[in-house]
C-alpha positions in Angstrom: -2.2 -12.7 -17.9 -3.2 -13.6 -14.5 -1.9 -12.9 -11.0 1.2 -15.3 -9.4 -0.2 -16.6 -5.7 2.2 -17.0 -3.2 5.6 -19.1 -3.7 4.2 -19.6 -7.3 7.1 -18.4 -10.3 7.4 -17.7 -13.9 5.8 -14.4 -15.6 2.7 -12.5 -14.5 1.2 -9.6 -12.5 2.3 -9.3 -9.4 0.8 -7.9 -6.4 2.5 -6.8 -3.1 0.4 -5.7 -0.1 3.4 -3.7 1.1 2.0 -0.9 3.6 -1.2 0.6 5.7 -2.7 3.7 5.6 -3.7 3.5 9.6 -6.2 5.7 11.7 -4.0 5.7 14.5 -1.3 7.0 13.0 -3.3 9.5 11.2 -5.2 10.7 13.7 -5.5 14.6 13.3 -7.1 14.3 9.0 -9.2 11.0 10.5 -10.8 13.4 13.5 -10.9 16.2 10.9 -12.7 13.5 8.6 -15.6 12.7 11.4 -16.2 16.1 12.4 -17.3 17.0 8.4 -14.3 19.2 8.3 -13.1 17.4 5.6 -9.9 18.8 3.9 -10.2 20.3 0.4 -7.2 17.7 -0.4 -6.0 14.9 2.1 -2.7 13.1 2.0 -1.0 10.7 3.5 2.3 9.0 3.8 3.3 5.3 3.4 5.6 2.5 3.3 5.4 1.7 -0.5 8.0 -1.3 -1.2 10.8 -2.7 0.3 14.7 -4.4 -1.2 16.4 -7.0 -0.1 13.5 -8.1 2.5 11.4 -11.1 1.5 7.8 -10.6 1.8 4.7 -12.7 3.3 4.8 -13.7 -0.4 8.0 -15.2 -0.2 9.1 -12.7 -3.1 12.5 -10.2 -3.0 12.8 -7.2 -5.1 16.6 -6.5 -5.5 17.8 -2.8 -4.9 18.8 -2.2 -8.4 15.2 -3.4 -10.2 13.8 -1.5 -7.4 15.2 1.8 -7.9 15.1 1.6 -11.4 11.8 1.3 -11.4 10.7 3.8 -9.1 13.0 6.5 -11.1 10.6 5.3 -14.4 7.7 6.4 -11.8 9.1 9.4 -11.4 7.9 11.0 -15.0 4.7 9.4 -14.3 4.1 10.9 -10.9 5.6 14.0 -12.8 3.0 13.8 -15.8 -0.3 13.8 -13.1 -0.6 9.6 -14.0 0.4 8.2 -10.9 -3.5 7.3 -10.7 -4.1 4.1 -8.6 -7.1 1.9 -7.4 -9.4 0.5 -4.2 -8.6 -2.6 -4.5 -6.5 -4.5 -7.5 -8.1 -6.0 -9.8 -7.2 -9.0 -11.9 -5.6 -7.1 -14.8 -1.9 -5.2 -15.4 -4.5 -2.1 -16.4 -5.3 0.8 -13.9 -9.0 1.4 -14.5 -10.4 5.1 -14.1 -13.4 3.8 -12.8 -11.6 2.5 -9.6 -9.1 5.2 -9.3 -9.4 6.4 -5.6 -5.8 8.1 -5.1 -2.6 9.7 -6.6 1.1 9.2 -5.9 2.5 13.0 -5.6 6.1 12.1 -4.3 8.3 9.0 -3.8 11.4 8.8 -1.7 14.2 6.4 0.1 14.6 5.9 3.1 17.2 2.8 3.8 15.5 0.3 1.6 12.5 1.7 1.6 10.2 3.4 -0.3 8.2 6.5 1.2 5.1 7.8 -0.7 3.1 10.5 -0.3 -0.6 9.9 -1.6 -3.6 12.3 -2.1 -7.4 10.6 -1.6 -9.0 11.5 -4.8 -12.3 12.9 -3.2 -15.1 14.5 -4.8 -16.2 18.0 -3.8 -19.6 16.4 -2.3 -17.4 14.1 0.0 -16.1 17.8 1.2 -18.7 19.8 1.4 -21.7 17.0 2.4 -20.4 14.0 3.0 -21.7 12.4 -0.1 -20.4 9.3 -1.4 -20.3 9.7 -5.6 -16.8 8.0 -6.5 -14.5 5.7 -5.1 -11.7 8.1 -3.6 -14.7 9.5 -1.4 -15.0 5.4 -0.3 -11.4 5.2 0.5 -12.3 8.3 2.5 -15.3 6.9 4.5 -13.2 3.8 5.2 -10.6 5.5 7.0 -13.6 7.8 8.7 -14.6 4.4 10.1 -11.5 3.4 11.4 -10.6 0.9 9.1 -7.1 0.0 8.1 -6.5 0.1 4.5 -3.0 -1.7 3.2 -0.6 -0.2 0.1 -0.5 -2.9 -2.1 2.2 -2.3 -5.5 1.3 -3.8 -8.6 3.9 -4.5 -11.7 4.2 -7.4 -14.5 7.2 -9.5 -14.4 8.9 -12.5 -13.7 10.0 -14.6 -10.8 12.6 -17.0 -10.0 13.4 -19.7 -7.0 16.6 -18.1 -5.4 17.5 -19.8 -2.3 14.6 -20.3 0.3 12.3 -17.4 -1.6 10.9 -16.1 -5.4 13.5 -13.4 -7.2 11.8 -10.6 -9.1 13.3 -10.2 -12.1 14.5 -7.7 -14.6 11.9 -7.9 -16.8 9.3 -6.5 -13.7 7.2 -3.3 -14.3 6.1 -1.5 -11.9 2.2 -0.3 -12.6 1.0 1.4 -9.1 0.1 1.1 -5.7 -3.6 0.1 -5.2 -5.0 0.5 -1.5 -6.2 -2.9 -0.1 -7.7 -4.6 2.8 -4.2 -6.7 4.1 -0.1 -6.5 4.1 2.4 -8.8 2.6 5.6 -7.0 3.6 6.6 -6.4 7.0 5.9 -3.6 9.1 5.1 -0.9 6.1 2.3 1.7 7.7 1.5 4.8 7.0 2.2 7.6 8.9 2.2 11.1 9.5 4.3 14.0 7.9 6.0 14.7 11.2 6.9 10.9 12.1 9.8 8.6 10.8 9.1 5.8 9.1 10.8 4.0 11.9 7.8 4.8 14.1 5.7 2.2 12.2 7.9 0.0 11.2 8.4 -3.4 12.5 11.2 -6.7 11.7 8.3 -9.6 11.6 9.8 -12.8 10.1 8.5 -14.1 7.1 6.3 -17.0 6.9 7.2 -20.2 5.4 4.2 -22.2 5.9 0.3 -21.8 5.7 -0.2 -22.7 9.4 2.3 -20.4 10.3 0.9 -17.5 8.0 -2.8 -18.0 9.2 -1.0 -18.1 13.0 0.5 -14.7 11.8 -2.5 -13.6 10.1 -4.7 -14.2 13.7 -2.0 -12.3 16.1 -2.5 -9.0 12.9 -5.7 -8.8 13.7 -5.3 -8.5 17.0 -2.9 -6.6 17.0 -5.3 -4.2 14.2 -7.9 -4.6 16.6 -6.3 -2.9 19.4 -4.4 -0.2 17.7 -8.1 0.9 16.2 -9.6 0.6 19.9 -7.0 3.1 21.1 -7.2 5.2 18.2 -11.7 4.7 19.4 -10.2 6.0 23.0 
């Protein structure tokens, strides 16, 4: 089974850059991070998913496929399996070996979907500053001011509906993997004590490579200043 590219339908693993976990948003457990006052457990919030908004994919998840799904997530969260990776790899499988965080709580907010997530750091990371597994990476990214993106990951199908791809109800949600860029519009994370309206944003979604790259350039920009103030 391989992964569907952008525009592309039929059946296969499908992966959805959907939020950021942002240093400027998180600024208090970041500082805490760089002065070696490292938490004993750190988590954040984020924009997991989206309904009824077409992504930079040019993919829709309907509400009901949506919701159904994330109520199956709930036994998982509930059972301590809500593992997820740095990075997604090529495969419907969550490998331990890359497992850097854990979903503790999912909510709604509108149409979307709010998740709290806890680093999976090692007590060396804590105590040191050591770097021994891949949660404490996730960890020293953010300590470096780097951006990481929430990116879901299920198995299912997709169909041409109008201008943009269907999910389908044969989709399976798997996790949310932390990654290096978004797909969905305006999903950050933020702190406890914001709204997710504080991060969120109503960018239009691309149609055409030239217009995604175009896009793509005035994010990073955009990135670029957000992490100078945060520097400030």
């Amino acid at each position: 089974m391989r992964i569907l590219e952008a525009r592309e339908i039929g059946f296969g693993i499908l992966v959805e850059t959907d939020g950021h976990i942002s240093p400027q948003d998180n600024k208090e457990i970041i500082k805490e991070i760089e002065n070696n006052n490292m938490p004993h457990e750190v988590y954040m919030n984020a924009i997991l998913q989206k309904y009824g908004v077409p992504n930079r994919n040019g993919r829709v998840y309907p509400e009901a496929i949506l919701k159904r799904e994330n109520e199956r997530y709930q036994e998982v969260i509930r059972k301590g399996g809500a593992i997820s990776e740095l990075n997604h790899p090529e495969s419907s499988l969550i490998d331990l070996d890359r497992a850097s965080h854990i979903i503790t709580e999912t909510w709604w907010d509108g149409n979307r979907l709010i998740g709290k997530l806890k680093l999976l750091t090692s007590p060396a990371y804590i105590k040191e500053g050591i770097i021994s597994c891949v949660g404490d990476m996730a960890a020293n990214l953010l300590r470096q001011g780097v951006t990481l993106g929430i990116s879901s990951r299920g198995v299912g199908s997709l169909k041409k509906v109008g201008d943009y791809n269907e999910v389908q109800d044969d989709f399976e949600l798997v996790c949310f993997d932390l990654v290096s860029s978004p797909s969905t519009p305006g999903s950050y994370l933020f702190n406890e004590d914001a709204g997710a309206d504080s991060v969120d944003e109503n960018t239009p979604v691309t149609e055409t490579k030239n217009s995604s790259d175009s896009i793509n350039v005035n994010k990073s920009i955009n990135l670029m200043n957000r992490l100078n103030n945060f520097l400030k």
